[in-house]
C-alpha positions as CSV (number, residue, x, y, z in Angstrom):
1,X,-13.4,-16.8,8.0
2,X,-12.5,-20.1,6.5
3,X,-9.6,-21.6,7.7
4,X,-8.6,-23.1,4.5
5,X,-8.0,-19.3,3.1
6,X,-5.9,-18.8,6.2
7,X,-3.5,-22.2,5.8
8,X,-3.0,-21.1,2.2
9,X,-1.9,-17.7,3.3
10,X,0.2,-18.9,5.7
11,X,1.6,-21.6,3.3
12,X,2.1,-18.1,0.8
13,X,4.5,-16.4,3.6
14,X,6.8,-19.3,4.6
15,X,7.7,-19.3,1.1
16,X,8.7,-15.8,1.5
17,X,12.4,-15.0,2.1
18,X,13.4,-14.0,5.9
19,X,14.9,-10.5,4.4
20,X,11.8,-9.8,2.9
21,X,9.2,-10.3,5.9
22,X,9.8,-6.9,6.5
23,X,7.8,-5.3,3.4
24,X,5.5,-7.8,3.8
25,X,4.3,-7.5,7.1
26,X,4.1,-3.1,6.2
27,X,1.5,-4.4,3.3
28,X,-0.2,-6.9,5.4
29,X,-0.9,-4.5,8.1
30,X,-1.7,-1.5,6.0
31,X,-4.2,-3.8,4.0
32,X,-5.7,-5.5,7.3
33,X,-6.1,-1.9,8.6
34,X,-7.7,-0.5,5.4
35,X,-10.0,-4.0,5.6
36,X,-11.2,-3.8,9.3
37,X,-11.7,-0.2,9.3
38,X,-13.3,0.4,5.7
39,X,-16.8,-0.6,6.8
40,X,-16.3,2.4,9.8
41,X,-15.6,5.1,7.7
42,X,-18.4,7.6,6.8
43,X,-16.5,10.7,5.5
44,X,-17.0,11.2,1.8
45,X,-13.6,11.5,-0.1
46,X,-13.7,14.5,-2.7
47,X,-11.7,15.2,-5.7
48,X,-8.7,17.6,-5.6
49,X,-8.4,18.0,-9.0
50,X,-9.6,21.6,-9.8
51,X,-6.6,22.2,-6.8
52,X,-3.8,21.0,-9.1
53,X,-5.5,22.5,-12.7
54,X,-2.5,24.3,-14.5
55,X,0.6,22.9,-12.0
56,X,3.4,21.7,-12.9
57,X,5.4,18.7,-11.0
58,X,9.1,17.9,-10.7
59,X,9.3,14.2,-12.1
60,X,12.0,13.7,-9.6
61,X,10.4,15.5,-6.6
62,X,7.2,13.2,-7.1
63,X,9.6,10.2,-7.4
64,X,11.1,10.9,-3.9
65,X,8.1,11.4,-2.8
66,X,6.4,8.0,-3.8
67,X,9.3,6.1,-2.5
68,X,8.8,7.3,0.9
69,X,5.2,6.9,0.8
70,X,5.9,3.4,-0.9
71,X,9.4,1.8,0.1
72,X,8.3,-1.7,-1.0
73,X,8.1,-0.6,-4.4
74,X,11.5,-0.6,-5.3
75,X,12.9,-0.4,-8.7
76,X,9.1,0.4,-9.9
77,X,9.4,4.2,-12.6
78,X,7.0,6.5,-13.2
């Protein structure tokens, strides 16, 4: 890796408020784990689209959903 990609990171994240490392380090290390173990993977993902044909979703029950999934999207709708 070039260390000149790394400095610039780094320079990136001390701009980043203290209060906010938090969310930052959950994306970091869910992007460095989906980045190191991406070239491992051999199991073929499939759709599950036929599965859902004809349902019909809560709006608010997939919203409480995604923000559990996804807490450091905050404020972001549907």
């Amino acid at each position: 890796m070039q260390t000149g990609y790394k400095e610039k990171i780094l320079k990136e994240i001390d701009k980043i408020p203290d209060d906010k490392l938090a969310n930052v380090y959950r994306i970091i290390h869910l992007l460095t784990g989906e980045i190191t173990s991406g070239a491992k993977k051999t199991i073929k993902r499939v759709s599950l689209r036929g599965i859902w044909k004809g349902s019909q979703i809560n709006d608010s029950v997939f919203t409480e959903a995604r923000k559990s999934l996804f807490p450091y999207e905050k404020g972001r709708g549907i």
